[in-house]
C-alpha positions as CSV (number, residue, x, y, z in Angstrom):
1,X,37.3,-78.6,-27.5
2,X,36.4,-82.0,-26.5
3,X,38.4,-81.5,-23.1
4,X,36.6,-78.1,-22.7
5,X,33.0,-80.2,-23.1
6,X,33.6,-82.7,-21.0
7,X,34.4,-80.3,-17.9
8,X,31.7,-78.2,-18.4
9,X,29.6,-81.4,-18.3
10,X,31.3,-82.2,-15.1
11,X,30.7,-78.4,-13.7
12,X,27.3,-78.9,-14.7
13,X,27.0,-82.2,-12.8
14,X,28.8,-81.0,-9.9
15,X,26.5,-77.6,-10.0
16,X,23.7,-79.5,-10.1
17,X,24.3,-82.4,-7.4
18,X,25.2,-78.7,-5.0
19,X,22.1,-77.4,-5.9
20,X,20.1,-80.4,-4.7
21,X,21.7,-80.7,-1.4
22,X,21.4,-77.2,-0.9
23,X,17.6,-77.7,-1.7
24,X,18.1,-80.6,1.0
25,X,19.8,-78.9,3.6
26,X,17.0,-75.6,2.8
27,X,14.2,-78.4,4.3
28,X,15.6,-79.7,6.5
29,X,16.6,-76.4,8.0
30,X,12.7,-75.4,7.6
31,X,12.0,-79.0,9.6
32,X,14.5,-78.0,12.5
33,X,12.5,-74.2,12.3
34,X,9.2,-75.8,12.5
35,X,9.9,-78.2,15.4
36,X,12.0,-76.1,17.2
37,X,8.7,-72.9,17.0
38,X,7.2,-76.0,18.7
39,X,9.3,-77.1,21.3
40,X,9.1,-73.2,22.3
41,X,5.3,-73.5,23.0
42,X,5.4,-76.6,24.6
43,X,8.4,-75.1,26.7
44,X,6.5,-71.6,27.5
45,X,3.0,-74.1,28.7
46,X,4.9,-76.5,30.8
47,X,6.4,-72.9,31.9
48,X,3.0,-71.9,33.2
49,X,2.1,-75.1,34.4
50,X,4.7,-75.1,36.3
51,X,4.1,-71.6,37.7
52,X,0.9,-72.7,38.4
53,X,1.0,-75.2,40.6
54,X,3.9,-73.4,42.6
55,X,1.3,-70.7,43.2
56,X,-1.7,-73.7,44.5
57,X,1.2,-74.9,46.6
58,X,2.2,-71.8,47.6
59,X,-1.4,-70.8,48.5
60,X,-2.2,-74.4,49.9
61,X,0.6,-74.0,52.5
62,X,-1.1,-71.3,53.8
63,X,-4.1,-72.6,54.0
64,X,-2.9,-75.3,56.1
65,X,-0.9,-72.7,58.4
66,X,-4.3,-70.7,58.7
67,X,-6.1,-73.7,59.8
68,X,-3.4,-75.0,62.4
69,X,-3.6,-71.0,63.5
70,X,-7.3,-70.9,63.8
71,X,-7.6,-74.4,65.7
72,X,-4.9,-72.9,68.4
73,X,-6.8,-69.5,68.5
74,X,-10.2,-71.4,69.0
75,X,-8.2,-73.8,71.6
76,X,-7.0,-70.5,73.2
77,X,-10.5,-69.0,72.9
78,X,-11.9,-71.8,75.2
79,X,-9.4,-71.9,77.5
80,X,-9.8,-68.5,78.4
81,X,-13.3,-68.7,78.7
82,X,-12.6,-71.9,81.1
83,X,-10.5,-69.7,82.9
84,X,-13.2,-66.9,82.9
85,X,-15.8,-69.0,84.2
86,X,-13.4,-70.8,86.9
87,X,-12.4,-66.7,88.4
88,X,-16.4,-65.9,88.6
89,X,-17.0,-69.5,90.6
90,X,-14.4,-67.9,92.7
91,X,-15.4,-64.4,93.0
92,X,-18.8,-66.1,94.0
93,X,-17.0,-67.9,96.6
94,X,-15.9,-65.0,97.8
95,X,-18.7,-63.2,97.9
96,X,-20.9,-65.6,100.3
């Protein structure tokens, strides 16, 4: 009977040590749930960030490509009208 006691002791102990690491292991598992919900969120807003600025890049690009196109079309604008005025000197030339 002794023999019996003394291993149900050590079942006990044994039960009980597995219970506390399993309480352990429970936390720490919550811990890795919480911070890992986090990381998500930070992950999903450097996510937009990141979309973000693509799109002002994307949209300062062509801003700059519109400007360089409107400087040649008002470069183009005056040289036609140089050209313009140069054929009328002529045509008034031509007319005397």
């Amino acid at each position: 009977m002794a023999e019996t006691s003394v291993l149900l002791s050590g079942i006990e102990y044994k039960v009980g040590k597995l219970i506390l690491e399993y309480e352990a292991l429970r936390n720490r598992c919550q811990e890795l749930q919480t911070e890992n919900d986090q990381l998500k969120i930070t992950l999903k807003e450097q996510e937009e960030t990141i979309n973000r600025i693509r799109k002002q890049e994307s949209n300062n690009t062509i801003i700059q490509s519109l400007g360089s196109e409107k400087e040649t079309i008002e470069k183009s604008q005056k040289r036609i009208q140089q050209l313009i005025a140069e054929i009328d000197q002529c045509l008034e030339l031509l007319n005397r």
